[in-house]
C-alpha positions as MATLAB code, in Angstrom:
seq = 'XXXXXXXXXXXXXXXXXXXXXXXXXXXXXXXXXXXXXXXXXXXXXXXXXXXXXXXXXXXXXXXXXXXXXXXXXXXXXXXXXXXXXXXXXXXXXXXXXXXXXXXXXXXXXXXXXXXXXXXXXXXXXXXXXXXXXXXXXXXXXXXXXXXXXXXXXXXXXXXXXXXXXXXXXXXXXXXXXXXXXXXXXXXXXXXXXXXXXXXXXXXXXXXXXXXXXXXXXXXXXXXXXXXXXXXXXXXXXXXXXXXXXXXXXXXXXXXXXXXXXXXXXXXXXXXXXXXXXXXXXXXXXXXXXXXXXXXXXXXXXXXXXXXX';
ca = [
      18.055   37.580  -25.093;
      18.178   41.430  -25.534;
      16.102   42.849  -27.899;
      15.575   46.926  -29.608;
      13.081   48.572  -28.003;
      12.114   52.053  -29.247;
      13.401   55.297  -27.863;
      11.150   58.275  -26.461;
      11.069   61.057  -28.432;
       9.007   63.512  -26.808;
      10.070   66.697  -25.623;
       9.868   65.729  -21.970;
       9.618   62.884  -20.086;
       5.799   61.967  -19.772;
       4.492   62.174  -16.250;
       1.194   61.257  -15.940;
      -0.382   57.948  -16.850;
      -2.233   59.509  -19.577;
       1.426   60.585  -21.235;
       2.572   57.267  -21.235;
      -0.415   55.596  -22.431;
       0.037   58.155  -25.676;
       3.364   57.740  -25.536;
       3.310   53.773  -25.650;
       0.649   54.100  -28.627;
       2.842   56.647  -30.650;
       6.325   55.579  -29.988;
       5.766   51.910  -29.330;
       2.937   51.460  -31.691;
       0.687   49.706  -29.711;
      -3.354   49.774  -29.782;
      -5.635   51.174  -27.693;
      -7.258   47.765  -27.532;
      -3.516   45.942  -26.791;
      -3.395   48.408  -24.022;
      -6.645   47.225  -22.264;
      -5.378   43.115  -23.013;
      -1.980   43.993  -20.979;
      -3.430   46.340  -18.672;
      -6.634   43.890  -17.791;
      -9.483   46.492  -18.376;
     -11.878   47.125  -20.679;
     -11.160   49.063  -24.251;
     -14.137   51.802  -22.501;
     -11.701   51.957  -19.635;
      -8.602   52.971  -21.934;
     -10.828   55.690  -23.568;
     -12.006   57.024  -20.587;
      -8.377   57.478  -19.391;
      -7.562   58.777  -22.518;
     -10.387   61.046  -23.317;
     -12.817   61.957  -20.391;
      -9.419   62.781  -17.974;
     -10.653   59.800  -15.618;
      -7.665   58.452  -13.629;
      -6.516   55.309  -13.278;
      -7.295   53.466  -10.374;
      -3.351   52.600   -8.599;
      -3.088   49.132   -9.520;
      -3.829   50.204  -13.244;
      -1.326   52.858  -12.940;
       1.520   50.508  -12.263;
       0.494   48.489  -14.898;
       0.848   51.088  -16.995;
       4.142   52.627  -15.922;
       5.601   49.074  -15.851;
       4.476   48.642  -19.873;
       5.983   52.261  -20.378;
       9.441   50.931  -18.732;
       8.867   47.863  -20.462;
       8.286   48.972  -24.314;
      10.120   52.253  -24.362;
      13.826   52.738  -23.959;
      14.273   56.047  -21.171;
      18.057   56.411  -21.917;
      17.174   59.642  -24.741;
      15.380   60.758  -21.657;
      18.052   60.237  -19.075;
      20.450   61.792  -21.759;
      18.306   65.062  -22.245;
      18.473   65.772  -18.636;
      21.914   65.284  -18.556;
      22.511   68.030  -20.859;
      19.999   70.203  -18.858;
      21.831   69.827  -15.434;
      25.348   70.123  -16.681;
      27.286   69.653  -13.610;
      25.130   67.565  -10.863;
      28.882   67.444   -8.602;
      28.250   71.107   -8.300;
      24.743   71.548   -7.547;
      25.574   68.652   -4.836;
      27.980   70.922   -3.342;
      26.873   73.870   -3.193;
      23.596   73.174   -2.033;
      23.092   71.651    1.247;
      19.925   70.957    1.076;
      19.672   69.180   -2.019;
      22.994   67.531   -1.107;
      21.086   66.182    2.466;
      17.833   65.505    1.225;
      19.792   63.252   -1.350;
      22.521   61.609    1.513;
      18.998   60.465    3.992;
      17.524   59.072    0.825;
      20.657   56.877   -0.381;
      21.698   55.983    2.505;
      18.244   54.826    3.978;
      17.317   52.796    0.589;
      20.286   51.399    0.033;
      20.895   50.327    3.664;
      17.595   49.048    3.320;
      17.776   46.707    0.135;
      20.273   44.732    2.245;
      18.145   44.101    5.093;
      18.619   47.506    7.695;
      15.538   47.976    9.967;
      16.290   51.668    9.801;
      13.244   53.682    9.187;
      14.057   56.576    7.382;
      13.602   59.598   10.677;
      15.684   57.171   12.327;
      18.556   56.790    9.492;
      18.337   61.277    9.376;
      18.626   60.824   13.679;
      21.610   58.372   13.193;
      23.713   60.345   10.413;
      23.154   63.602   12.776;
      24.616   62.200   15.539;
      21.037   61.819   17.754;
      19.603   59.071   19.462;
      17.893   56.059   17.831;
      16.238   54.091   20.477;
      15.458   50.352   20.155;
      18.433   50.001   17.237;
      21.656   48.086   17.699;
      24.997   49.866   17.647;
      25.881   48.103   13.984;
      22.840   49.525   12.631;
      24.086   52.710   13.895;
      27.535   52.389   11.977;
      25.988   51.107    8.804;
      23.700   54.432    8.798;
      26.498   56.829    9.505;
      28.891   54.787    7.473;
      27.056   55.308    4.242;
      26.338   58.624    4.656;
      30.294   59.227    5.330;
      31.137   57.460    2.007;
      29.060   59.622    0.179;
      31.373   62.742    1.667;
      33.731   60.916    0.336;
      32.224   60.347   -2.779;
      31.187   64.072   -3.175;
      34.865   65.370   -1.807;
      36.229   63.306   -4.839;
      34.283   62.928   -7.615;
      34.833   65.363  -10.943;
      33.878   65.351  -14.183;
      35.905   62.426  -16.252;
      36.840   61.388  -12.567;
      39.039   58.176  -13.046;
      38.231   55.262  -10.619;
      41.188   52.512   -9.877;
      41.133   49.693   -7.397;
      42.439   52.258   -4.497;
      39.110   54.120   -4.750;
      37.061   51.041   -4.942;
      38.933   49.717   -1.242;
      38.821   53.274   -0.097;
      34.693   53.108   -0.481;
      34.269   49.778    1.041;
      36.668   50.736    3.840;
      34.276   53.343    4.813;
      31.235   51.683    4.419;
      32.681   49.040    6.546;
      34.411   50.737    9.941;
      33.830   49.115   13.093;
      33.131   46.214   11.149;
      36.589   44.372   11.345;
      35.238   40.770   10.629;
      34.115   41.920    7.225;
      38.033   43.015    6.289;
      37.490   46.876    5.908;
      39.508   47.809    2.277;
      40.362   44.050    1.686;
      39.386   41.862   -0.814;
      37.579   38.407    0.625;
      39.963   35.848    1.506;
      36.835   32.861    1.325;
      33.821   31.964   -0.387;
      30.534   33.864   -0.030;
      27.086   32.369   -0.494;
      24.717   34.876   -3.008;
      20.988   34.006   -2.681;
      19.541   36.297   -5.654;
      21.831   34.628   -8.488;
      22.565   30.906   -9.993;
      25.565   32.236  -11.608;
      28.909   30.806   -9.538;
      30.842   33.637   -7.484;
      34.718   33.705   -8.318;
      36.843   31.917   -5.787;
      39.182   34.402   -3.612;
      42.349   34.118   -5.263;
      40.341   34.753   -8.611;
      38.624   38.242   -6.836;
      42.363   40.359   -7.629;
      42.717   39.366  -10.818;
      39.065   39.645  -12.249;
      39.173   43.205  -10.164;
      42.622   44.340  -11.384;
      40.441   43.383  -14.840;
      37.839   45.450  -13.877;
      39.181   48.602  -12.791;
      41.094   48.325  -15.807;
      37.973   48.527  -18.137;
      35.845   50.552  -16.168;
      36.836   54.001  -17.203;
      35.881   53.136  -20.913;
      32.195   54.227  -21.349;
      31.879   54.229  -25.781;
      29.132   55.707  -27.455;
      26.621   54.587  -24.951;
      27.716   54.931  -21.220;
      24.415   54.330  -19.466;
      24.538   50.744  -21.145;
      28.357   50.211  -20.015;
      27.567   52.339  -16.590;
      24.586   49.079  -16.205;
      27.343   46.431  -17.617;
      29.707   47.799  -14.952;
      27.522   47.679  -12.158;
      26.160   44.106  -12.740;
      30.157   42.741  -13.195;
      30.567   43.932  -10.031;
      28.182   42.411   -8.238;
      28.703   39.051  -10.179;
      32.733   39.155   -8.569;
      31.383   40.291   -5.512;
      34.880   41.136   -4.091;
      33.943   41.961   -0.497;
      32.814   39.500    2.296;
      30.155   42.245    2.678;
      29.120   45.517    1.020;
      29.203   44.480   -2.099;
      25.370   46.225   -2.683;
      26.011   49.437   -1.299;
      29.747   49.632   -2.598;
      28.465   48.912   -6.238;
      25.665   51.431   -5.837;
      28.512   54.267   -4.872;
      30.298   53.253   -7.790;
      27.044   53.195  -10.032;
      26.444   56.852   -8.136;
      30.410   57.840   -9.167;
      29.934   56.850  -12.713;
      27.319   58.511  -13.266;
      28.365   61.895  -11.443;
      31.450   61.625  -13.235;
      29.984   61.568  -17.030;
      27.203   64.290  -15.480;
      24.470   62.061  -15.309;
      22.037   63.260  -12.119;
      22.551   61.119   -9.052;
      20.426   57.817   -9.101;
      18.970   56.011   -6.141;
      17.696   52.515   -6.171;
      14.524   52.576   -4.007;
      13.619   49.502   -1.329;
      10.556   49.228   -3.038;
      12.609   48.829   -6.353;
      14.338   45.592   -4.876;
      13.140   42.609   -6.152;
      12.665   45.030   -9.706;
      16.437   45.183   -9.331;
      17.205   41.991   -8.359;
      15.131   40.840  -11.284;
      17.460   42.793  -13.268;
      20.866   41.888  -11.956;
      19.669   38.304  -12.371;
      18.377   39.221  -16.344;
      22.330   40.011  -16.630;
      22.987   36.449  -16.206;
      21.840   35.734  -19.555;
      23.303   38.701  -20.992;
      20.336   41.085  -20.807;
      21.208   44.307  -19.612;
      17.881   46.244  -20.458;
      15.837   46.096  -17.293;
      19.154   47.142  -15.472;
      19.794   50.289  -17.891;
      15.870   51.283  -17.708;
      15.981   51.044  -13.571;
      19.284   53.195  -13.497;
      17.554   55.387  -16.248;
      14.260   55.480  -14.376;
      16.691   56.191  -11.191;
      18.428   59.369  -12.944;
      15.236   60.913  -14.090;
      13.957   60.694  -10.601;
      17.375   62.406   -9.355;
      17.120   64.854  -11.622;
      13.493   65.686  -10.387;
      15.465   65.768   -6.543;
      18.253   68.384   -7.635;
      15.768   70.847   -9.739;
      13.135   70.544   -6.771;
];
């Protein structure tokens, strides 16, 4: 069940662990001595962080940013930054080396949350046409594929850019070249097995119609588009129209939603992955928050890449 959390309203988004621990007292309401119960340290440990400047040891540290993501909603956040960047789709294009630094890192993670050996030197040697010893061709495609979606993402994408179905195939069709087995452009025609879900996948003859569905909603954002951006992105997955791609199509089309109401580009980290499978599953039940603070958490750290 989904629940109100309360919204950030300090000036910036807190960085440090000391921020958030102020942050989760002031905005959340929570006690110094609630703090030490959830963080598993002693109340003198919380006032030395808090106080004296001492740092958190790491472990402590994710605690804490976990309770921060946890308690406090980030979407004012992500929403402040939007206004501050104005128009990411431009900044992506005109500078290349924002716009590469950004390709390597999409491609590699995303790649990587569905299983790619890839390190990330080898996914930059792959996408500029070097050599990658010890990799198999496919692994080759699947780097170089990615990275010429997002071209294709960037070439197209505007602001109040309208997705349809023939942008959708057009995506998966480039993810998936050289990979002829997996029906480039084409909706499945069979069932596919999903591992990180309980919830039944639509049969194939069900996949046009509940897409048809889709792509007829999905240019209607309402008053808060980061929570129908989330919505959008879990509905996809939960048709999961393609007989593979399905992750790294729906994270383009999270990336072209986003771009397209000016949102800063968002990347889903490996190390994110069970975080966001966590999520996707949480939207089984209807609960969409852990999925709108990941893609929040996800545009504040791609604003940080543009304004580096």
């Amino acid at each position: 069940m989904s629940y109100p959390i309360p919204q950030i309203k300090s000036k910036e988004f807190p960085v440090s662990d000391r921020d958030k621990l102020a942050a989760l007292i002031k905005e959340a309401g929570l006690t110094r001595s609630q703090l030490a119960r959830l963080v598993e340290v002693s109340y003198q440990t919380v006032y030395r962080w808090m106080d004296k400047g001492i740092a958190p040891h790491p472990f402590a540290s994710r605690r804490i940013d976990a309770l921060f993501k946890e308690h406090l909603d980030l979407s004012p956040v992500a929403e402040k930054l939007k206004r501050n960047l104005r128009n990411p789709v431009r900044i992506l294009r005109r500078d290349e080396a924002v716009r590469n630094r950004f390709f390597l890192e999409m491609t590699y993670h995303s790649n990587a949350i569905e299983g790619s050996r890839m390190t990330l030197k080898e996914t930059k040697a792959a996408i500029e046409g070097r050599r990658v010893r010890g990799k198999e061709p496919f692994e080759i495609f699947e780097a170089v594929n990615h990275h010429n979606t997002l071209l294709e993402v960037l070439a197209r994408v505007k602001p109040r850019f309208r997705i349809d179905e023939a942008y959708l195939l057009k995506l998966h069709s480039i993810v998936m070249y050289n990979f002829h087995d997996k029906l480039p452009g084409r909706y499945r025609t069979g069932h596919v097995n999903l591992t990180n879900t309980e919830k039944p996948l639509p049969s194939a003859h069900q996949v046009p119609i509940r897409m048809k569905e889709f792509a007829g909603q999905i240019n209607r954002y309402g008053k808060k588009p980061l929570m129908k951006i989330a919505r959008d992105h879990y509905e996809f997955e939960a048709i999961h129209p393609f007989f593979d791609g399905n992750g790294r199509v729906g994270r383009l089309l999270l990336l072209t939603q986003l771009l397209a109401r000016g949102y800063p580009p968002a990347i889903i980290r490996l190390e994110d992955r069970y975080a966001y499978y966590f999520a996707l599953g949480k939207g089984d039940l209807g609960d969409f928050k852990n999925l709108v603070q990941m893609i929040c958490e996800s545009v504040i750290r791609g604003y940080r890449l543009l304004k580096a």
